[in-house]
N, C-alpha and C positions, 0 to 999 in steps of 0.2 A: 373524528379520529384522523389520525396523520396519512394524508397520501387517498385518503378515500374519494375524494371528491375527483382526483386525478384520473383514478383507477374507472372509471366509469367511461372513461373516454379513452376511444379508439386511438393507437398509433398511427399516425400519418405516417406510412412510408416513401422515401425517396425514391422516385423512379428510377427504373434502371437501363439503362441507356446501352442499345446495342455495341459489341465492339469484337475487335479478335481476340483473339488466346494471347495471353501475356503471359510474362515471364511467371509471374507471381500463381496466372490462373494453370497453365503448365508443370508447377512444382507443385501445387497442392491438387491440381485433377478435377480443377473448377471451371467451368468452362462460360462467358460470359452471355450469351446466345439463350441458356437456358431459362428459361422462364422457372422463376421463383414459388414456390409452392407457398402457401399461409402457414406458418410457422404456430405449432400446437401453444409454443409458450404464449406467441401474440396474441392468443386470444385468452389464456388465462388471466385472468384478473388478480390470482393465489400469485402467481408468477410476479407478474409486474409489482405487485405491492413488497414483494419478498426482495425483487432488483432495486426498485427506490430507496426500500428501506437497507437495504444492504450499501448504496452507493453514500446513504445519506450518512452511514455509521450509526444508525439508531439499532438496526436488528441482523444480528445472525439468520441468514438462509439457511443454516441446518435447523435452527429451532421454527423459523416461521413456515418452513415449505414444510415440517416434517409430519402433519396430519396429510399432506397433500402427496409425498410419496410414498408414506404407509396405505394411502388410499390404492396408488397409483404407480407400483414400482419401475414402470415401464418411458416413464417419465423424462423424457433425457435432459432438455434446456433445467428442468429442477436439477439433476445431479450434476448439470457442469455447472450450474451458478453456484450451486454450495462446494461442489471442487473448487474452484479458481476464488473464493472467498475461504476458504479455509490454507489454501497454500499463501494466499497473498495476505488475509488479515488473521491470520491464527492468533488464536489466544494463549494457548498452551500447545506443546510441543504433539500433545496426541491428533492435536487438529490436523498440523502438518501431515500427520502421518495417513489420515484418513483422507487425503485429497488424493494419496497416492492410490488408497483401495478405490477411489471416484473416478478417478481413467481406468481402471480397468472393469469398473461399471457400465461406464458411457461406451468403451470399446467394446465389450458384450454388447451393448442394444443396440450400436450403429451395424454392427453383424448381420442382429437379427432385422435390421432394417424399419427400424426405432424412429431414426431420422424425418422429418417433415419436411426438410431444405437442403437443398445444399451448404444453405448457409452454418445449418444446424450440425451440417459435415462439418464445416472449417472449424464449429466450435471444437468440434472432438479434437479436432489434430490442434487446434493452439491451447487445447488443456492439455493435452500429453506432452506439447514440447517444454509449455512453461513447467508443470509439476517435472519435469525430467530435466530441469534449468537449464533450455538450449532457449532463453529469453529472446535473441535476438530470431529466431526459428518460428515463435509465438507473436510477436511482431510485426512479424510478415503476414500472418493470419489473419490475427484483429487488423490490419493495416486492409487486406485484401477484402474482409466481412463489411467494415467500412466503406470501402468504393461502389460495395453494392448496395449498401444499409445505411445510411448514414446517422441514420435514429437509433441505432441499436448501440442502447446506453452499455450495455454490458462490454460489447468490446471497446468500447471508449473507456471505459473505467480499467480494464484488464490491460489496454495498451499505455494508457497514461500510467499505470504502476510500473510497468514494466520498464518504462525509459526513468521510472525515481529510483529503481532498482539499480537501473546502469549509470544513473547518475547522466542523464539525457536529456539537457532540460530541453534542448531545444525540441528535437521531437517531440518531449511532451506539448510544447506549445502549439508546434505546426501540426500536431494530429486533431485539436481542438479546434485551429486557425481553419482547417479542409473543412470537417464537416459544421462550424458553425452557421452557415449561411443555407444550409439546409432543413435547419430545425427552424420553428418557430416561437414564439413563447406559450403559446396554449399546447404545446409538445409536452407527452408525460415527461418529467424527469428535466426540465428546460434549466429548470434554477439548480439543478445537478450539476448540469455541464456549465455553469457560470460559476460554482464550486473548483470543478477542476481546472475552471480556465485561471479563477484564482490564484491556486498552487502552482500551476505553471507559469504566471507571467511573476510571481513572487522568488520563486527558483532561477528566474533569469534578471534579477536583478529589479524588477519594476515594481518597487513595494504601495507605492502611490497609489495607481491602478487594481494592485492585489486589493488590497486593502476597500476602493470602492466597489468591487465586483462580489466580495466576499460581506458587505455587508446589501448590496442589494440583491442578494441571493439569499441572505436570513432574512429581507425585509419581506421577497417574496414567499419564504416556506423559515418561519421561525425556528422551526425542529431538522434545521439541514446542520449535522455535525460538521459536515465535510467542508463546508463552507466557516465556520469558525473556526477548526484545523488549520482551514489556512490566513484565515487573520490573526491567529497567534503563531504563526511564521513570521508575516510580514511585522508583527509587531518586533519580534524578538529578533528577527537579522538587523532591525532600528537600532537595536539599544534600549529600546522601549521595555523597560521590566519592569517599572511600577507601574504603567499601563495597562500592561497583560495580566500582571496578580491581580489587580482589581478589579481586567475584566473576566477572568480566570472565578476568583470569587463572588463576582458578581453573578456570573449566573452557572454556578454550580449544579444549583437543584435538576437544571434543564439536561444539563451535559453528563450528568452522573447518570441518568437514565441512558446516555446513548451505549447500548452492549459493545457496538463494534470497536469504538473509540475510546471510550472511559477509561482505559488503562493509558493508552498514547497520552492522552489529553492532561490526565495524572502527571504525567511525567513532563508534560511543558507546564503544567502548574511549578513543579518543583525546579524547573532550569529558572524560572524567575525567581523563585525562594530561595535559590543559590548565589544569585546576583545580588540579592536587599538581603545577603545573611543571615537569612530564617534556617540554619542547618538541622536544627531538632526537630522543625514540621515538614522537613524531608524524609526523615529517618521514621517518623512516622507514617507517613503516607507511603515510602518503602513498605515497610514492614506491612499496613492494612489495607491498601488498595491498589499495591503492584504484585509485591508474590503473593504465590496460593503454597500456602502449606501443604506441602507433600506432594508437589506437583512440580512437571518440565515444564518451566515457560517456553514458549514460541522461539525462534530463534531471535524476530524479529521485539519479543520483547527484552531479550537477553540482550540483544544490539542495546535498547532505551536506558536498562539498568547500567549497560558499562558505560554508556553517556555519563549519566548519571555517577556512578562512582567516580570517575575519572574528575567532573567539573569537582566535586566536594573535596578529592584530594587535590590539587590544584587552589584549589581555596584556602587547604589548610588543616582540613575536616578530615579526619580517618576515622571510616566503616571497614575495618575488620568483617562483620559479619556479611559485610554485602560482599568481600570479595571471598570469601567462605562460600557460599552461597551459587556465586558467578562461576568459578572454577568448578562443582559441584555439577552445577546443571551446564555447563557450557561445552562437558565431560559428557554426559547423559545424549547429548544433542549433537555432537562432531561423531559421537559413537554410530548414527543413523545416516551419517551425511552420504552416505553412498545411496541411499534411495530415498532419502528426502536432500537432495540439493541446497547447499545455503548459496544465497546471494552473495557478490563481491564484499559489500561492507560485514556483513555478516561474518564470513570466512575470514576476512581480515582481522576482525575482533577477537575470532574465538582463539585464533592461531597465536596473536600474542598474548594474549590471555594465560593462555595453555602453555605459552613457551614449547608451542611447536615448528617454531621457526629458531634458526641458529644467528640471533640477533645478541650483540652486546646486552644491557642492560641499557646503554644510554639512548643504543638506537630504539630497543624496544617501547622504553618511555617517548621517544623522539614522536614515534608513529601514532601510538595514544596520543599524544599530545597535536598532532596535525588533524589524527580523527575528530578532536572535537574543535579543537580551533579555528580548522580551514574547510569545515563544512558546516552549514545552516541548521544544525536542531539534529544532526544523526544525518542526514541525507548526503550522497556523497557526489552533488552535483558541481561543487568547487576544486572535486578531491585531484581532479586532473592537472589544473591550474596553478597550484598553491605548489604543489609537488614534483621534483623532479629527481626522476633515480637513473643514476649515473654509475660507471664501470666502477668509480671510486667509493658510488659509496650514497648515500638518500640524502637531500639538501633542500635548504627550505629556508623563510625567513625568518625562526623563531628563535635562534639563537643556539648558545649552546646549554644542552638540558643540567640540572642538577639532577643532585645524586640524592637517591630516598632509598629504605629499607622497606622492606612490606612488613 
């Protein structure tokens, strides 16, 4: 079974090396002198299999850890890994909502003095700033959890989303660049961080690299979504689209299993069926393996759909029902943004979307159309680049927009 043979074996932790009070250990009330206590999660083996499996995009931590914290409500590292995986990879808009009820779970038990570490502190406070979208606040956390941890997959994962969120590559890259030479390969979770280093050197332009990092991190752990996530990045910032459908369809069966990813992964199936003109097995896979009937998508999957609409209109293809649909839930979900936070591209989406900003018509298409154009798959790590807004007015190299009716 996936990850088992991992899970038997110990975490090597990085030593921690005396030092003074830093800025960082000063704003969060960490203090570096203190000797680090063994961490309840490190030695769960429920635990670790639930972080792998959650980093790898195969399994939800609220379904795998949830015999473990009906067992065990007192649990803290199980309620902030399924916090900070349900604000970062929600599926549907309730997840979001329930990560917010997860800080003020974790903040209850860090009270009653729940905590095993301090480390196990810092998680508290980088889940409350990230769920309360002060990302660059959560940043500093994982960044800080890091300096003493270097093995602790979880804030590697939480801080590398965090800078895809800000559209960050480069700190994505140098957060992985620090602690790689720490880990080793017999490290649980090793071919993980060769996953993330993936999407990072892919996001900064190095599709080459991407590309063999991402396939010798499936050759080490076949069932690592996260790592062919990021080879259909690098394949599609190529140009590569009958590469990717085929390798998209090629191994379907494996990928359709991953819970975390199968929807995302869905939807760069369909940005290649966009490109080779397949419009009708988009509107199908719309329709049977991205919405759920009678349900708020994520924000984050709301983001994938108005990808998605936008390339098929651009194309030529009018979905009616998807921007029915988009409006609909995108209504449902700004309605909440006051305690569930949306991300920059997020906000941006929903806002034009929504025509809640006071844009022309041709700027509004202008900005759609930069959103998909001048960023890599949805991610908005070009968006700063591509774009510049001036006293007169937003300017860019795409020309000037035509004129369409909805």
């Amino acid at each position: 079974m996936m990850f088992v043979s991992a899970t038997r074996r110990r975490v090597r932790l990085a030593g921690h090396a005396s030092r003074s009070l830093s800025f960082f250990d000063k704003m969060f009330s960490y203090g570096g002198n203190d000797d680090v206590k063994a961490s309840s999660a490190g030695g769960s083996s429920g635990y670790q299999l639930a972080l792998l499996g959650y980093v790898a995009g195969t399994m939800f931590p609220k379904d795998s850890l949830k015999r473990i914290l009906t067992n065990d409500p007192g649990f803290l590292m199980g309620h902030v890994l399924v916090g900070a995986s349900e604000y970062l990879h929600p599926r549907l808009h309730g997840d979001s909502q329930d990560a917010v009820r997860r800080v003020d779970t974790v903040k209850a038990l860090l009270v009653d003095g729940s905590a095993q570490s301090k480390t196990e502190t810092l998680h508290v406070h980088a889940l409350s700033a990230l769920v309360g979208g002060r990302y660059r606040e959560a940043s500093v956390a994982y960044e800080t959890i890091l300096r003493e941890d270097a093995t602790d997959l979880l804030a590697v994962k939480c801080a590398v989303d965090i800078y895809t969120l800000l559209g960050d590559a480069r700190n994505m890259q140098d957060t992985i660049s620090r602690v790689l030479p720490q880990w080793q390969t017999n490290h649980q979770g090793y071919s993980h961080l060769m996953s993330l280093q993936a999407f990072a050197v892919q996001e900064r332009g190095d599709f080459a690299a991407a590309e063999s990092l991402a396939h010798r991190s499936m050759s080490m752990n076949n069932e690592d979504g996260s790592a062919f996530h990021a080879l259909l990045h690098a394949l599609e910032s190529q140009g590569k689209h009958q590469d990717g459908a085929s390798m998209v369809q090629r191994h379907r069966d494996a990928w359709s299993e991953y819970a975390v990813l199968k929807a995302h992964l869905t939807v760069h199936w369909m940005y290649f069926l966009i490109e080779t003109g397949r419009f009708d097995r988009v509107v199908a896979l719309l329709k049977n393996d991205v919405l759920v009937p009678d349900e708020v998508l994520s924000a984050n999957g709301l983001v994938d759909v108005t990808q998605v609409y936008w390339r098929l209109r651009f194309a030529g293809f009018d979905v009616p029902f998807v921007l029915e649909e988009l409006d609909r839930q995108w209504t449902a979900v700004v309605k909440d943004a006051e305690t569930v936070p949306l991300s920059p591209l997020a906000a941006l989406h929903a806002h034009v979307r929504l025509r809640l900003v006071s844009f022309r018509l041709d700027i509004v298409w202008l900005l759609e159309r930069v959103l998909v154009a001048s960023t890599r798959i949805g991610h908005p790590a070009n968006l700063g680049s591509s774009v510049r807004v001036r006293r007169t007015g937003l300017t860019c190299g795409l020309g000037r927009p035509r004129t369409f009716h909805r």
